[in-house]
Backbone as JSON Lines, residues from 0, in Angstrom:
{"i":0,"aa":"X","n":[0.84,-1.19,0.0],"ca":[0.0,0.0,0.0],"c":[0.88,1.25,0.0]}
{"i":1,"aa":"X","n":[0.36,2.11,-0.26],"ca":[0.98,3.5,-0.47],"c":[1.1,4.31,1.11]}
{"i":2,"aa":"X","n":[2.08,5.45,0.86],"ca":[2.12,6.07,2.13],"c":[0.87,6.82,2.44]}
{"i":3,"aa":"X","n":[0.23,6.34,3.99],"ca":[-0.62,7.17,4.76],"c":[-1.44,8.18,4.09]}
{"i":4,"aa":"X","n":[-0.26,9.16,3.78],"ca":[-1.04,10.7,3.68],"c":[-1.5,10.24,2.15]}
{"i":5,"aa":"X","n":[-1.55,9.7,1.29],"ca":[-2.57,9.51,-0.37],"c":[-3.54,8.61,-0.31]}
{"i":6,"aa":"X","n":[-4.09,7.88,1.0],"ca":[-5.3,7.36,1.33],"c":[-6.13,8.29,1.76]}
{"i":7,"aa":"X","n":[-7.57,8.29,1.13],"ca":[-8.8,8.45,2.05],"c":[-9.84,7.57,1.37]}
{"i":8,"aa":"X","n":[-11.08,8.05,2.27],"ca":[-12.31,7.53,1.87],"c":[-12.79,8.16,0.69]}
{"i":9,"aa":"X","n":[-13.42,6.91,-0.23],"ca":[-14.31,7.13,-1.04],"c":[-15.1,8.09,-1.01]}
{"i":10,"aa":"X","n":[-15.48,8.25,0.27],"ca":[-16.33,9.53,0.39],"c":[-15.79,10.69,0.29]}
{"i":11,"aa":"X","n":[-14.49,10.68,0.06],"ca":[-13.92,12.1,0.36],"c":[-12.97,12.27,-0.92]}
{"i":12,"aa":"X","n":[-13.35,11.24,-1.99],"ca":[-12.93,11.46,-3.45],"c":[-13.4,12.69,-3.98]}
{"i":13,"aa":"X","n":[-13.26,13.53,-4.6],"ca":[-13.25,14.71,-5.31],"c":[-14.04,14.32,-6.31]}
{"i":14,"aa":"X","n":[-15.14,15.33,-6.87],"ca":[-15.85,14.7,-8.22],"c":[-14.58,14.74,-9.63]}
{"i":15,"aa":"X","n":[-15.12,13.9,-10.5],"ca":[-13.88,13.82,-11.62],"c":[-12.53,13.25,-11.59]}
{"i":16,"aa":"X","n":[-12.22,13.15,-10.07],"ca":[-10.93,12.39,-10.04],"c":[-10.92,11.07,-9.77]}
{"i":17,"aa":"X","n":[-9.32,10.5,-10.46],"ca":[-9.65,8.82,-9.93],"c":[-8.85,8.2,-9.46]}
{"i":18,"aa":"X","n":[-9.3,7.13,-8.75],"ca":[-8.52,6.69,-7.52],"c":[-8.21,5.33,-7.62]}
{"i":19,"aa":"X","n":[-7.43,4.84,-6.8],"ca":[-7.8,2.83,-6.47],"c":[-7.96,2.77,-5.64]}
{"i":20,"aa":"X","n":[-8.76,1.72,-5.58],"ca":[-9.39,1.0,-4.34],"c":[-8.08,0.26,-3.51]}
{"i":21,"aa":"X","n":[-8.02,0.37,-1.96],"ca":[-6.64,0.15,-1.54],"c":[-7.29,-1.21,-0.69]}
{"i":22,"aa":"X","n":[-8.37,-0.88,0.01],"ca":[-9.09,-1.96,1.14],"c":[-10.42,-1.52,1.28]}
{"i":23,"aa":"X","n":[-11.53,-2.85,2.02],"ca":[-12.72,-2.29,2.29],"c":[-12.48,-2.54,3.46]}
{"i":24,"aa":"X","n":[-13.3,-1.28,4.54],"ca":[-12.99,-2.0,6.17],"c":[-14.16,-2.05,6.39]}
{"i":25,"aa":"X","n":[-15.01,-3.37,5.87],"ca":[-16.26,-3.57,6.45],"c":[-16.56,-5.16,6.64]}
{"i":26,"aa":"X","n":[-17.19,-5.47,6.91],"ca":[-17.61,-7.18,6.63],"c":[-19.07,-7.71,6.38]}
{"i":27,"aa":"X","n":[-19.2,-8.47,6.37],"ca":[-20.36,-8.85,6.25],"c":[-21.14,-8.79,5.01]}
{"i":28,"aa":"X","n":[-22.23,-8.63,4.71],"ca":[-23.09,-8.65,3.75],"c":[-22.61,-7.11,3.16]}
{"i":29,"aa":"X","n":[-22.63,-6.04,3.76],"ca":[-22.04,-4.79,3.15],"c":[-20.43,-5.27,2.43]}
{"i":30,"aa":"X","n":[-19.74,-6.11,2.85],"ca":[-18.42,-6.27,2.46],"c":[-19.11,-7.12,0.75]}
{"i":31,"aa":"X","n":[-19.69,-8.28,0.99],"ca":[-19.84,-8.8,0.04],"c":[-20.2,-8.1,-0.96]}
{"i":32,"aa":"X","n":[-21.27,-7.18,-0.77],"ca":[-21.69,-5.99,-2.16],"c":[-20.61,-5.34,-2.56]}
{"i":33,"aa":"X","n":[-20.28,-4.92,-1.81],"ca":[-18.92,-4.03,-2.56],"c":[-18.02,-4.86,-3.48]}
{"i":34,"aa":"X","n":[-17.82,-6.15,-2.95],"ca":[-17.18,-7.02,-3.84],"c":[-18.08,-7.42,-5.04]}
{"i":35,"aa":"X","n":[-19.27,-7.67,-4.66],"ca":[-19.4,-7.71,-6.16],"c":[-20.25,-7.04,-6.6]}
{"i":36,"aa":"X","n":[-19.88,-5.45,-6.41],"ca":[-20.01,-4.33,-7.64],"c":[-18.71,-4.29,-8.39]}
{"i":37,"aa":"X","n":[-17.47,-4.34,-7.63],"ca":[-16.26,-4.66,-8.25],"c":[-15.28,-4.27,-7.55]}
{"i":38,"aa":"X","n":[-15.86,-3.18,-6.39],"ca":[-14.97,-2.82,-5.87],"c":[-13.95,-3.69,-4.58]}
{"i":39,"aa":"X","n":[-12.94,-4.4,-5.65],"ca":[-11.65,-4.83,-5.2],"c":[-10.09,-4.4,-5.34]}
{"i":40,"aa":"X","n":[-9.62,-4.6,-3.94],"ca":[-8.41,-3.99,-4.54],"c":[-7.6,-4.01,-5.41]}
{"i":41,"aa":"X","n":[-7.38,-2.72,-6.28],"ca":[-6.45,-2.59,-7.05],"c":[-7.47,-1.56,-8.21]}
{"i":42,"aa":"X","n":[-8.31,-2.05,-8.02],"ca":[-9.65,-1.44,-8.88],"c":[-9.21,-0.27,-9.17]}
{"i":43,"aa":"X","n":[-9.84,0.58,-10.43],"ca":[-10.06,2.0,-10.5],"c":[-11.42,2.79,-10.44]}
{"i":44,"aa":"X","n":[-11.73,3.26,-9.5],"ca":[-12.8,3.9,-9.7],"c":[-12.99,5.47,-9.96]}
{"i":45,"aa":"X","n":[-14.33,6.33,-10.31],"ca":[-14.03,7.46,-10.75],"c":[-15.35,8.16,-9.81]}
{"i":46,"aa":"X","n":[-14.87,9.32,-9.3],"ca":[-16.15,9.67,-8.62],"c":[-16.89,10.65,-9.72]}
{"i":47,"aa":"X","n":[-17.8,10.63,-10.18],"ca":[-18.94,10.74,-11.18],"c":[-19.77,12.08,-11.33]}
{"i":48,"aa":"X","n":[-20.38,11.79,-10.29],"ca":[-21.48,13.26,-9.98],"c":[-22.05,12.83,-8.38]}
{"i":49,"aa":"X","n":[-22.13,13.94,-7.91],"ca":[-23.22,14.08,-6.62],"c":[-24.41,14.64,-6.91]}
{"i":50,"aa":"X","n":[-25.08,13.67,-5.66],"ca":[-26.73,14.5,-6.08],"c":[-27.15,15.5,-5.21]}
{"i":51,"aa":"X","n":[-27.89,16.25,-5.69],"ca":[-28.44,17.52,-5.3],"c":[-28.01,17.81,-4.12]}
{"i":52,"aa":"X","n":[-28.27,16.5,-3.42],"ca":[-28.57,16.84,-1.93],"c":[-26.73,16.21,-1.51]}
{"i":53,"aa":"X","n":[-26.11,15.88,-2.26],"ca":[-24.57,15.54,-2.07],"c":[-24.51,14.01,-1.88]}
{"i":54,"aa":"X","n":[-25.44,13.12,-1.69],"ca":[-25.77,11.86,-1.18],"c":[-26.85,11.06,-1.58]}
{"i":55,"aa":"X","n":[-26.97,10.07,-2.67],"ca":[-25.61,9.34,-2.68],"c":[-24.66,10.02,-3.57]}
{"i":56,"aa":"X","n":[-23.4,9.35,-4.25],"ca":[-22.85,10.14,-5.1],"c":[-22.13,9.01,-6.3]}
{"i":57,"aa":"X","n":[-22.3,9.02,-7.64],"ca":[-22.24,8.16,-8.7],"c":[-20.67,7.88,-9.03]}
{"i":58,"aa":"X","n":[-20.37,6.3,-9.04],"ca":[-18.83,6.04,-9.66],"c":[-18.62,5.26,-10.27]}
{"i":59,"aa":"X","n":[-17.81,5.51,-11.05],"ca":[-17.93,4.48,-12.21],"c":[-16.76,3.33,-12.18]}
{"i":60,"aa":"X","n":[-16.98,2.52,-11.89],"ca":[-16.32,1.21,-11.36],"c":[-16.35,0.17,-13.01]}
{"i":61,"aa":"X","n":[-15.31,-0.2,-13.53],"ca":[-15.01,-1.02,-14.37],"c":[-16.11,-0.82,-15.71]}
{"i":62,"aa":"X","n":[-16.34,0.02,-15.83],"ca":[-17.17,0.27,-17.24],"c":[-18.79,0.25,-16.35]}
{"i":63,"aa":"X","n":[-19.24,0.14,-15.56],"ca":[-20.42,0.68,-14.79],"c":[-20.9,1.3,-13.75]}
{"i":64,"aa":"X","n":[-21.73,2.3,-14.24],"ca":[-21.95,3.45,-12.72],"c":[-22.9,2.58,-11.95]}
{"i":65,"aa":"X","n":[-22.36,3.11,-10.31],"ca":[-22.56,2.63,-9.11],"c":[-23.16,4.07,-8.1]}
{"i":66,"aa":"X","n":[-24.28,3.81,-7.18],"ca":[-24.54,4.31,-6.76],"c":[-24.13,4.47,-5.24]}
{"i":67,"aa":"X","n":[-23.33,5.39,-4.19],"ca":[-23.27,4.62,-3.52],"c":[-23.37,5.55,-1.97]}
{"i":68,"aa":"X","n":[-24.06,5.46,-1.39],"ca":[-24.45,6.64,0.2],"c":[-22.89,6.9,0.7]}
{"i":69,"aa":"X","n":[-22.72,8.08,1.44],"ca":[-21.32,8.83,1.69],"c":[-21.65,7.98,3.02]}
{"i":70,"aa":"X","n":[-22.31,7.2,3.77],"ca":[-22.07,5.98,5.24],"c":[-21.48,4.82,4.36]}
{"i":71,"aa":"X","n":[-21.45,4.31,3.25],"ca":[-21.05,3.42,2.48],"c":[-19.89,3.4,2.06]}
{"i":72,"aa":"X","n":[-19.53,4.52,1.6],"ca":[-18.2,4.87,0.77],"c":[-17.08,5.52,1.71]}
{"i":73,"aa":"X","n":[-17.42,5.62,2.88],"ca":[-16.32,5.48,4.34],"c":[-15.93,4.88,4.3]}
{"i":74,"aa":"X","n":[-16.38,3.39,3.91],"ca":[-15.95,2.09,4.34],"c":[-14.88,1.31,3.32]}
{"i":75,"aa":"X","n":[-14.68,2.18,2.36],"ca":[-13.54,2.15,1.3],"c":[-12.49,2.8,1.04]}
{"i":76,"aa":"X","n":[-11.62,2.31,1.54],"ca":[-9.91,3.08,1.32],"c":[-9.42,2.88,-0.14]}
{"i":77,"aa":"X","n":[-9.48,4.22,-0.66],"ca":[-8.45,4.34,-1.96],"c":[-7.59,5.54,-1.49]}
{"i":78,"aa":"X","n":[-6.87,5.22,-2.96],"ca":[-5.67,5.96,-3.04],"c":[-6.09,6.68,-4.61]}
{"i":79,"aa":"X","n":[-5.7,8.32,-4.28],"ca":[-5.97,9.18,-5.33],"c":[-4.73,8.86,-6.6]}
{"i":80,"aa":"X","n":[-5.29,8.49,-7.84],"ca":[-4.64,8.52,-9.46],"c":[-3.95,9.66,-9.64]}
């Protein structure tokens, strides 16, 4: 993994920029979705657009947009592209 300071949360991706997926820190049935929307490590994802209200906010994960709540996308460590 990369140094410290070029990780954050998904949630705190910038619209238009893109990142990889570094780890998910969740488990369970939330862990499993994330895996299979795609988001696994090494992945690239792109943060998309936010909605109106900032939440959820759209990314485009391996050739398909994903919808996904800013309590959701905490739970995903990337690293900014």
């Amino acid at each position: 993994m990369e140094s410290d300071k070029s990780l954050v949360s998904l949630s705190d991706l910038p619209v238009g920029k893109l990142a990889k997926v570094q780890c998910i820190v969740s488990n369970g049935n939330q862990r499993r979705r994330f895996l299979d929307l795609g988001l696994i490590p090494g992945s690239i994802i792109k943060s998309e657009r936010k909605s109106p209200s900032g939440n959820p906010t759209a990314y485009n994960i391996r050739g398909s947009i994903i919808a996904l709540r800013n309590e959701e996308a905490q739970n995903i460590v990337v690293s900014i592209v």
